[in-house]
VOMI-103144 format. One record per residue (C-alpha): x, y, z; residue in three letters. Coordinates in steps of 0.1 Angstrom, whole numbers, padded with zeros to 4 digits. Layout:
<pts>
+-------+-------+-------+-----+
:    c1 :    c2 :    c3 : res :
+-------+-------+-------+-----+
:     X :     Y :     Z : Ala :
...
+-------+-------+-------+-----+
</pts>
This chain:
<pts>
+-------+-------+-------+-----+
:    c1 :    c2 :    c3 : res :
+-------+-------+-------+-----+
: -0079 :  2396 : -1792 : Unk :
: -0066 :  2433 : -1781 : Unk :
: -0050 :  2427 : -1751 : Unk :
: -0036 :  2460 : -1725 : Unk :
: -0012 :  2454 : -1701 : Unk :
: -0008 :  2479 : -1678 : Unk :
:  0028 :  2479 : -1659 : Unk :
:  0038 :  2457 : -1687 : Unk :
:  0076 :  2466 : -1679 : Unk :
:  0072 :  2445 : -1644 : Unk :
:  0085 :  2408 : -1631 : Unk :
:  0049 :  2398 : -1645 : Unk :
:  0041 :  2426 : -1666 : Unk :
:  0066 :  2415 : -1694 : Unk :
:  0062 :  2380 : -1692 : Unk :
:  0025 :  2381 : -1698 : Unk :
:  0028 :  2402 : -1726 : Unk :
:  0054 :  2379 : -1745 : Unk :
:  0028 :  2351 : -1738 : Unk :
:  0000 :  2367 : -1752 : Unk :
:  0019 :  2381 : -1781 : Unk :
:  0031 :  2346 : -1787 : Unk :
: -0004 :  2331 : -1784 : Unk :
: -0015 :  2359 : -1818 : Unk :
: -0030 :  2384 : -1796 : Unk :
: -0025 :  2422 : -1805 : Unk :
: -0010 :  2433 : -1775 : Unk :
: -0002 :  2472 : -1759 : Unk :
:  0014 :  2477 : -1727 : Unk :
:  0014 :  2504 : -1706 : Unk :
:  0048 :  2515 : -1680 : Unk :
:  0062 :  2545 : -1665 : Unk :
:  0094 :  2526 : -1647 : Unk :
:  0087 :  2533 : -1619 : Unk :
:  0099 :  2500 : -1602 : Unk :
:  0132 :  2509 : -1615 : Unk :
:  0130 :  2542 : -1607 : Unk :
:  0123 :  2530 : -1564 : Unk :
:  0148 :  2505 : -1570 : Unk :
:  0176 :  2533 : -1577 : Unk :
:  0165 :  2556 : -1552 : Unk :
:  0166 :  2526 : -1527 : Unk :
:  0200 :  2518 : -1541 : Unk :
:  0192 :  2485 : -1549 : Unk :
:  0186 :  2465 : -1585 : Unk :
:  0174 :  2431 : -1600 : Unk :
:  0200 :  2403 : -1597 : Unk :
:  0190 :  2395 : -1635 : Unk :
:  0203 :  2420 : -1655 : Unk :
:  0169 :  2436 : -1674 : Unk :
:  0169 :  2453 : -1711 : Unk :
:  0152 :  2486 : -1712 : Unk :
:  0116 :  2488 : -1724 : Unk :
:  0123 :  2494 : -1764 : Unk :
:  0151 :  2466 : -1762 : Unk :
:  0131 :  2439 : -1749 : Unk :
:  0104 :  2449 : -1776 : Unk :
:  0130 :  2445 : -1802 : Unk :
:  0145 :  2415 : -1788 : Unk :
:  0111 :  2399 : -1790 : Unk :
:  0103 :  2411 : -1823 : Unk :
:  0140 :  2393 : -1838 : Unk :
:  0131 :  2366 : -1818 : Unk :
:  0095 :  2359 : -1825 : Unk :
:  0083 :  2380 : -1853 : Unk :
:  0059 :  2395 : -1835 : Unk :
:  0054 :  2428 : -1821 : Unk :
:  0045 :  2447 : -1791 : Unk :
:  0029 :  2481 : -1783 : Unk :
:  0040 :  2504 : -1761 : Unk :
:  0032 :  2532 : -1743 : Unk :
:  0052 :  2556 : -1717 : Unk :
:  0035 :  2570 : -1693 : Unk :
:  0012 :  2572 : -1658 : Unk :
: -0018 :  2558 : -1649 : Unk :
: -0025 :  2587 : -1623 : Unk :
: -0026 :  2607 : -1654 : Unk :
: -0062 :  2602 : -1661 : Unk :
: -0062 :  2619 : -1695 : Unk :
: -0033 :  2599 : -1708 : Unk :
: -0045 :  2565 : -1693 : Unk :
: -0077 :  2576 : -1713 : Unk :
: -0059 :  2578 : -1746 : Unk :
: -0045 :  2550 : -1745 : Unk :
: -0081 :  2530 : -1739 : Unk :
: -0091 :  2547 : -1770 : Unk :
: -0061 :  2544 : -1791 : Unk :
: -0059 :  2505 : -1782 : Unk :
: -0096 :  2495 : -1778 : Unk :
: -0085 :  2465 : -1756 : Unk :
: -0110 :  2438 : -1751 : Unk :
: -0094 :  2426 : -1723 : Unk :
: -0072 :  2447 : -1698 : Unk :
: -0045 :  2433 : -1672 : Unk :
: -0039 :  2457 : -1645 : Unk :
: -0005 :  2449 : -1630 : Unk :
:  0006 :  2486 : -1629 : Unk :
:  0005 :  2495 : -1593 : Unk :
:  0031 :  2501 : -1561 : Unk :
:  0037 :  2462 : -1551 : Unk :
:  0059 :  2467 : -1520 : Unk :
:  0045 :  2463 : -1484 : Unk :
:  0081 :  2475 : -1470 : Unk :
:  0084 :  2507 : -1496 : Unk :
:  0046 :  2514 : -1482 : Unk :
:  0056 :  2514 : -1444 : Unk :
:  0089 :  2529 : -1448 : Unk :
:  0074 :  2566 : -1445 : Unk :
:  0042 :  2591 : -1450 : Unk :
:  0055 :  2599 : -1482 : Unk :
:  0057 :  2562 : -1494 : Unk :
:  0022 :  2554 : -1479 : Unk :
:  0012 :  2581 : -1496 : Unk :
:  0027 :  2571 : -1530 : Unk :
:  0012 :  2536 : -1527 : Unk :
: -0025 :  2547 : -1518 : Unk :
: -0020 :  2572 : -1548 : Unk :
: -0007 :  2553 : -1575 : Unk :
: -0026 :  2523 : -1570 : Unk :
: -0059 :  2534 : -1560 : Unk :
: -0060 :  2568 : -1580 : Unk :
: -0047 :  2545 : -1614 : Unk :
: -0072 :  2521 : -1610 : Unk :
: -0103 :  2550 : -1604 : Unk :
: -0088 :  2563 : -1639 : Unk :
: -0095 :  2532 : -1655 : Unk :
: -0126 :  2525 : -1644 : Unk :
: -0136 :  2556 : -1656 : Unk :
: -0119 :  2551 : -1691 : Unk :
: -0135 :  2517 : -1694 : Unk :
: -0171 :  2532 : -1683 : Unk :
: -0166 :  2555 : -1713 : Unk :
: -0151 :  2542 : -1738 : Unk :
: -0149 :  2502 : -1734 : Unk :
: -0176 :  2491 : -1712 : Unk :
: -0177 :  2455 : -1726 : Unk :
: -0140 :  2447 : -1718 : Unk :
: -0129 :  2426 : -1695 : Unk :
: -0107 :  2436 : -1668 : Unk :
: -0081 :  2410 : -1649 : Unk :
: -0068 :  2430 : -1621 : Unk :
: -0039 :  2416 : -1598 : Unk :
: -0051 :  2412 : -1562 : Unk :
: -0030 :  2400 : -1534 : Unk :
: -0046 :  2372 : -1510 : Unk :
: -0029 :  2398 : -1486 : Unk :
: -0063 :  2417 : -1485 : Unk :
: -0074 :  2388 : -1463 : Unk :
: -0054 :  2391 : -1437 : Unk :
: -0052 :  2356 : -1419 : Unk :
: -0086 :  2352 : -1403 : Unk :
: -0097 :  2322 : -1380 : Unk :
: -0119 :  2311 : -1401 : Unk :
: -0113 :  2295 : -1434 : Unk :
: -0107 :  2318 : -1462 : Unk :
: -0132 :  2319 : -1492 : Unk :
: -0135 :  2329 : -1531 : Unk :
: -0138 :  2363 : -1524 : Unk :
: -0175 :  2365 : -1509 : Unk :
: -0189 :  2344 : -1479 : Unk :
: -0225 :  2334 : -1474 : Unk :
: -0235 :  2351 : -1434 : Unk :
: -0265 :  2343 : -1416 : Unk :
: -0273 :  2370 : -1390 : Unk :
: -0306 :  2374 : -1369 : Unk :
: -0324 :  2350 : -1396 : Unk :
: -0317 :  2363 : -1425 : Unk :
: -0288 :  2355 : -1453 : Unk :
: -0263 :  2368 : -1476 : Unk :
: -0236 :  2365 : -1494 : Unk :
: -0211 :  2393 : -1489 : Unk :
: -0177 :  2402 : -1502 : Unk :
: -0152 :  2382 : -1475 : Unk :
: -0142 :  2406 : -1448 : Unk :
: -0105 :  2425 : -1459 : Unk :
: -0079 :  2422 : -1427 : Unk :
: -0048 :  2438 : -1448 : Unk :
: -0017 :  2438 : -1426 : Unk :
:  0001 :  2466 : -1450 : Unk :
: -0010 :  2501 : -1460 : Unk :
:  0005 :  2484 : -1494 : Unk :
: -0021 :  2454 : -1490 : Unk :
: -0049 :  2481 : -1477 : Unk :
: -0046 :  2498 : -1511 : Unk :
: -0054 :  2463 : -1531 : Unk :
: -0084 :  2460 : -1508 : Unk :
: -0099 :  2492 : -1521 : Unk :
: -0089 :  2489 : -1550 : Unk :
: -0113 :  2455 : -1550 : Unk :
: -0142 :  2476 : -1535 : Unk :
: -0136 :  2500 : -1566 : Unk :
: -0136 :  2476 : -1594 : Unk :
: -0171 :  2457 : -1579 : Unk :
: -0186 :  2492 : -1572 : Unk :
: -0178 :  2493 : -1611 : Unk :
: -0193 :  2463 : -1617 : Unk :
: -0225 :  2469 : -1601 : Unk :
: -0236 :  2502 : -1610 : Unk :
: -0218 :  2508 : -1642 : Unk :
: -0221 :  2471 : -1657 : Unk :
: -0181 :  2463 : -1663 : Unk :
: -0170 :  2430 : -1657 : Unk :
: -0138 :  2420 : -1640 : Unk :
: -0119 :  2392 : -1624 : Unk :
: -0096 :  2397 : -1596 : Unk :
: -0069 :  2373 : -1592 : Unk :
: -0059 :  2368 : -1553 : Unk :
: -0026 :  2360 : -1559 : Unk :
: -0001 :  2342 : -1535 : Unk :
:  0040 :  2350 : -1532 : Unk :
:  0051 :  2343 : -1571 : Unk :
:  0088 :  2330 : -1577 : Unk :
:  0109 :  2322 : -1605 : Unk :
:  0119 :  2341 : -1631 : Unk :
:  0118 :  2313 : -1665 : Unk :
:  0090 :  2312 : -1689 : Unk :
:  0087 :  2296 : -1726 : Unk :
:  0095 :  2331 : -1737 : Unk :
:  0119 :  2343 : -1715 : Unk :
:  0142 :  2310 : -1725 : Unk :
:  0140 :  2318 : -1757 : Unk :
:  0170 :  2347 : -1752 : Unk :
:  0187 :  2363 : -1721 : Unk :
:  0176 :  2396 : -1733 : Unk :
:  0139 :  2389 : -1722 : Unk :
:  0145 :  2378 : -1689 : Unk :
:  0127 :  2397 : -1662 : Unk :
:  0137 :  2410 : -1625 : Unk :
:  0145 :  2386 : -1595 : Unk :
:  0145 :  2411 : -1563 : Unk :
:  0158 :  2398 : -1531 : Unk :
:  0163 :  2430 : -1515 : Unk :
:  0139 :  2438 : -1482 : Unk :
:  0121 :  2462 : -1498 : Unk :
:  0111 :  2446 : -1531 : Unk :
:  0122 :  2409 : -1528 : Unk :
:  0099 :  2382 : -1516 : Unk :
:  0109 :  2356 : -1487 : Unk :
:  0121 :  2328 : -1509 : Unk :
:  0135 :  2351 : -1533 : Unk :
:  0158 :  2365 : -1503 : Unk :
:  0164 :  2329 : -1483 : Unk :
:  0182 :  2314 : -1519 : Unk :
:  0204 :  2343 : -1520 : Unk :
:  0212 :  2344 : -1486 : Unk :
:  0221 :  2306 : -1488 : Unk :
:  0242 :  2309 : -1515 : Unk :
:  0265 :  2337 : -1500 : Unk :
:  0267 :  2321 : -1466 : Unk :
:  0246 :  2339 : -1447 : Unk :
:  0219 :  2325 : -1423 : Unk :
:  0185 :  2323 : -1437 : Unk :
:  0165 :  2352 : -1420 : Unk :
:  0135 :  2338 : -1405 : Unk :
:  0111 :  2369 : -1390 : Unk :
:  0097 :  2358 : -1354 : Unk :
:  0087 :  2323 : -1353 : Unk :
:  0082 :  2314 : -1383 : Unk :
:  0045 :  2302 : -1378 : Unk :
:  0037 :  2331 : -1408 : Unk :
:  0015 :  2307 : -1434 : Unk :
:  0011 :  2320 : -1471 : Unk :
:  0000 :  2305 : -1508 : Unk :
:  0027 :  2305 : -1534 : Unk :
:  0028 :  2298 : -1573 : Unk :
:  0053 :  2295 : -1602 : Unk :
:  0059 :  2324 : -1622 : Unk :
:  0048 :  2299 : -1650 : Unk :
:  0013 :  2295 : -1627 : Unk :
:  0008 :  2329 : -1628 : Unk :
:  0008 :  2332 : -1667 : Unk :
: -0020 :  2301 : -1667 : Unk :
: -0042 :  2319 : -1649 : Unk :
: -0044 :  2349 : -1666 : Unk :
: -0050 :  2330 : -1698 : Unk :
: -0074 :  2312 : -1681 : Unk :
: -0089 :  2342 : -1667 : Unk :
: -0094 :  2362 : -1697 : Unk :
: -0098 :  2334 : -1721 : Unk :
: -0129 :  2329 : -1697 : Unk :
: -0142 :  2362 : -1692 : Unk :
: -0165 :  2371 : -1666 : Unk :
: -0201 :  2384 : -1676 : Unk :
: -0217 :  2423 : -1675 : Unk :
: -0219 :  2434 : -1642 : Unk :
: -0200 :  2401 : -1626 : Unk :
: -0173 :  2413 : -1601 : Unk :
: -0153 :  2371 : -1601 : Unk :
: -0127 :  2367 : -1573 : Unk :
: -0101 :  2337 : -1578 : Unk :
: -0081 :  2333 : -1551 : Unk :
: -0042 :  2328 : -1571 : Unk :
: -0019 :  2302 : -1552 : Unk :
: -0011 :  2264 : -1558 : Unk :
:  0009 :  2254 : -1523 : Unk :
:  0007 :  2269 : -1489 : Unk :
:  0040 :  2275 : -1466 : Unk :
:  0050 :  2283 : -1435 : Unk :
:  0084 :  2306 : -1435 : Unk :
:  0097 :  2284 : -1413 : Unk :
:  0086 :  2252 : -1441 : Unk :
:  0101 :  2278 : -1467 : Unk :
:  0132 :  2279 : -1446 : Unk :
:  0133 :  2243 : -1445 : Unk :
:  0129 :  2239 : -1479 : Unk :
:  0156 :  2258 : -1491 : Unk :
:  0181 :  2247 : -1464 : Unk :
:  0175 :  2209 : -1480 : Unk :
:  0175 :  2224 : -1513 : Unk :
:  0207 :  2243 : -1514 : Unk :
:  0224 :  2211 : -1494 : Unk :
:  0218 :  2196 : -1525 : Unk :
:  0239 :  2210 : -1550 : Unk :
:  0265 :  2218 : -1518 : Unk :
:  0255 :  2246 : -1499 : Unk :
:  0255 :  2243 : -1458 : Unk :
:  0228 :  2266 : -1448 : Unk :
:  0217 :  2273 : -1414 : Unk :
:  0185 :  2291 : -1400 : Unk :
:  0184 :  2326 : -1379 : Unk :
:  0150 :  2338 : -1364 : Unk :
:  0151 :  2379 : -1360 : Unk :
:  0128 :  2402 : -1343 : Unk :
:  0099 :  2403 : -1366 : Unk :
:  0098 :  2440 : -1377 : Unk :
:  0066 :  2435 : -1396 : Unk :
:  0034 :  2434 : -1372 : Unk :
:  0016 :  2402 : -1378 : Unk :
:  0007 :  2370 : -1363 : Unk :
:  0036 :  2345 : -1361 : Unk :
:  0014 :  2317 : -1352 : Unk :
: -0021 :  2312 : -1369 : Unk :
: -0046 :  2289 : -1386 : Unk :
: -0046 :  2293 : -1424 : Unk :
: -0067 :  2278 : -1447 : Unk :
: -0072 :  2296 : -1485 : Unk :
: -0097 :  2279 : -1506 : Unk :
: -0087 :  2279 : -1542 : Unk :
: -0104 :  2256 : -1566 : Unk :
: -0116 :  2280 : -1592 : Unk :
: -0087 :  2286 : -1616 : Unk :
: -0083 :  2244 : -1610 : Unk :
: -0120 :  2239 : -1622 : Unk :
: -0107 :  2260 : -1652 : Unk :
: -0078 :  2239 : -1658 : Unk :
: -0050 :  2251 : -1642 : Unk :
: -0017 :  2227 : -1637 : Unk :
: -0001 :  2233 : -1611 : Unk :
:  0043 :  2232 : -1607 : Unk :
:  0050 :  2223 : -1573 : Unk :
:  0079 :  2245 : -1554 : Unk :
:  0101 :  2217 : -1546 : Unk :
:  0102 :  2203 : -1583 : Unk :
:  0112 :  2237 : -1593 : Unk :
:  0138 :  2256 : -1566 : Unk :
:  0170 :  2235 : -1575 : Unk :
:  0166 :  2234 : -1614 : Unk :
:  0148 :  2272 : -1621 : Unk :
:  0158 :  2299 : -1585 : Unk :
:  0193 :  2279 : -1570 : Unk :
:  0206 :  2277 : -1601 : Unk :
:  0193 :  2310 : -1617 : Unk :
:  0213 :  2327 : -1584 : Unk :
:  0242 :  2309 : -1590 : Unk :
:  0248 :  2327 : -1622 : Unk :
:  0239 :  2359 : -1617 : Unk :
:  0261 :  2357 : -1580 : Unk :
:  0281 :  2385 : -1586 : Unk :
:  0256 :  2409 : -1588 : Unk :
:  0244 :  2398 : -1553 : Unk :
:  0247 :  2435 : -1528 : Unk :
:  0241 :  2419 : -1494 : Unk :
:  0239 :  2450 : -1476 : Unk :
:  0205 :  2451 : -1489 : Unk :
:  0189 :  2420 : -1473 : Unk :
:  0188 :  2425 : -1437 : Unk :
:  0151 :  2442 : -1429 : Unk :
:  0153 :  2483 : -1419 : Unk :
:  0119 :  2486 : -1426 : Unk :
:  0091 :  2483 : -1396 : Unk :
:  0060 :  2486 : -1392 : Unk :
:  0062 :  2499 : -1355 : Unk :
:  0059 :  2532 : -1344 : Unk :
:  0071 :  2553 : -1316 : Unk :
:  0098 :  2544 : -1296 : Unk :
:  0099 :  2507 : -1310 : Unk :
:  0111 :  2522 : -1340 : Unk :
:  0138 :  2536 : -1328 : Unk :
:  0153 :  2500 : -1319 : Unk :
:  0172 :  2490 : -1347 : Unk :
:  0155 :  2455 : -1351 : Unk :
:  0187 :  2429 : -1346 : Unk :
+-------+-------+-------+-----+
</pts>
């Protein structure tokens, strides 16, 4: 199969295109750096040490034999993004290239700006270039189960069936983002089905929950194809910052209470599904929502977990809760169905098999490289005069 990858440079990005390539696919992917670009303007950097583009493609082709396209350039670009449709003819896309940072999407107007841009304008552009040019493919874009919000209600497969004076429906779920980042995904989902339903494209968008570790079959295979690990406030993820902040000595930093619920996977998840997804495509005109996550956590359960983890191989940890500077409920009912990928065959790794042997220890080598003054949230989501408060 012809397999795109768009932001093919990125913590999934490159992984899923060694995976396919190893599985005999013809694969291209698509980058314009631009995650490494916001990580040296924010000053920060990946505690892995990443290979540029071309040397990772020529570390895999010594290592495997196989090669991988690529191509330089923006999706915003319509005319290029178009090109490259034709030049590749996919017949399946994977749309990871898109502005993944709620922080970097709160920090200002220009970086809310940015985000709505390059995510919603790149997707519109390939719409369009499938319409045109490859309107049997089948496109696997990234979601976030971020576009939900955290309802009272229990969360479904993307659409919910409503009865309302008599009658019935089923109707996309209703979108609560809590990010102009997590806004963005949202309609960037309303795009793709539009495209679905009046132009006959198919898609599947995966719902993913908070992905960590960094060790796949291929990456293993040589320390030149290992991808990023952020931990910074801007990029990293929560348990991505609690293991480096509890193997430097520093309190893990907890945001409010705690009570914050969310679905996570294994890098190694990830990569199942979206074989599973595009190895099962979904039909003309069928807009297919999986929701992406094998565990659910509380931070404070996250907390907890890593505390117990890192006592384990010697590390004394202790817990800090801070001002949240995020606005969000610290206490809520969440509940995420998510059979879908499971009825497809998914197998899931469990978090607590995997954070001693695959994130601890993956820290622990790559210590030295660890900038702490990078962890502590500046980023808020409050405005006014609460801003001004440097949150403590």
């Amino acid at each position: 199969m012809r397999v795109l990858i768009l932001g093919g440079d990125g913590y999934l990005g490159w992984p899923t295109a060694m995976r396919f390539s190893a599985k005999g696919h013809e694969v291209s992917v698509v980058d314009n750096f631009s995650r490494r670009r916001w990580h040296e303007a924010q000053g920060t950097d990946s505690l892995t040490p990443i290979r540029p583009l071309e040397d990772r493609v020529a570390a895999w082709k010594k290592v495997s034999g196989m090669g991988i396209a690529h191509y330089v350039g923006d999706i915003e670009d319509g005319e290029f993004l178009e090109q490259t449709v034709i030049d590749t003819r996919p017949e399946a896309i994977v749309h990871y290239g898109e502005q993944p940072s709620a922080p970097y999407s709160m920090q200002s107007r220009e970086t809310a700006v940015e985000t709505q841009y390059t995510n919603v304008i790149g997707t519109l552009n390939l719409l369009f270039a499938m319409r045109d040019h490859v309107p049997d493919t089948h496109l696997v874009k990234l979601g976030t189960m971020g576009e939900y919000g955290t309802p009272n209600i229990d969360i479904e497969e993307g659409y919910i069936e409503i009865e309302h004076n008599g009658r019935r429906d089923t109707l996309p779920f209703p979108k609560l983002p809590g990010s102009l980042y997590h806004l963005s995904k949202v309609h960037d989902s309303h795009n793709i089905h539009f495209g679905c339903r009046v132009w006959g494209l198919r898609a599947t968008d995966l719902n993913q929950g908070v992905v960590y570790g960094i060790e796949t079959d291929e990456t293993a295979l040589d320390e030149r194809l290992c991808t990023r690990f952020d931990y910074d406030e801007v990029f990293g993820t929560v348990l991505n910052r609690f293991c480096v902040q509890a193997l430097i000595g520093r309190p893990l930093t907890v945001y409010g209470k705690g009570g914050q619920t969310r679905g996570f996977l294994n890098i190694r998840d990830t990569l199942q599904c979206v074989e599973l997804a595009v190895a099962n495509p979904a039909d003309r005109g069928e807009f297919r929502v999986f929701n992406q996550f094998t565990e659910q956590f509380s931070v404070s359960e996250l907390a907890e977990l890593v505390r117990e983890s890192a006592a384990e191989v010697g590390y004394e940890v202790h817990v800090e809760h801070l001002e949240n500077p995020r606005v969000e409920l610290e206490e809520h009912y969440y509940n995420a169905v998510h059979t879908k990928l499971l009825d497809l065959g998914l197998e899931p790794t469990l978090l607590g098999d995997e954070l001693v042997k695959s994130v601890i220890s993956m820290v622990e080598r790559h210590r030295d490289r660890i900038d702490a003054s990078h962890i502590e949230p500046h980023t808020t989501w409050k405005s006014g005069r609460e801003a001004e408060t440097p949150v403590s």
